[in-house]
C-alpha positions, 0 to 999 in steps of 0.5 A: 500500500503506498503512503500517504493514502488518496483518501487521507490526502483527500480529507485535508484538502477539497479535491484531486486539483487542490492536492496536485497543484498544492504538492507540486508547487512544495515539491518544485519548492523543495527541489529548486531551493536545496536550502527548504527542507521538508517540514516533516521531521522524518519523511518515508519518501526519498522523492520531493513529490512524496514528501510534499504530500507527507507535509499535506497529511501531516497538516504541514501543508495547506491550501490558501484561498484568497479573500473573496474581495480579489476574487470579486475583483478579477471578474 
């Protein structure tokens, strides 16, 4: 089985697209910039995209929205 699990993932955040685009934004974070280290203190995967989803699980990693008054602006 892997870890984290998809339906773990998918109770800390809103959808499949909130999950890919937060842990790939981290994961790209992380590999870019050797000096961000993962914010779980002992990952189990070895692999940026791993890891990033850990921080997801672990509640380490969030999604922001933004304040509806810039959403309301942008339309």
């Amino acid at each position: 089985m892997l870890y984290p699990s998809i339906d773990n993932l998918l109770e800390k955040l809103d959808s499949k697209y909130s999950l890919v685009t937060v842990s790939a934004r981290r994961a790209r974070e992380m590999k870019e910039d050797t000096s961000r280290a993962p914010l779980v203190k002992v990952a189990q995967s070895s692999k940026f995209v791993g890891m990033a989803l850990e921080e997801v699980v672990h509640d380490q990693l969030t999604k922001k929205t933004p304040p509806a008054a810039v959403l309301e602006k942008s339309k």
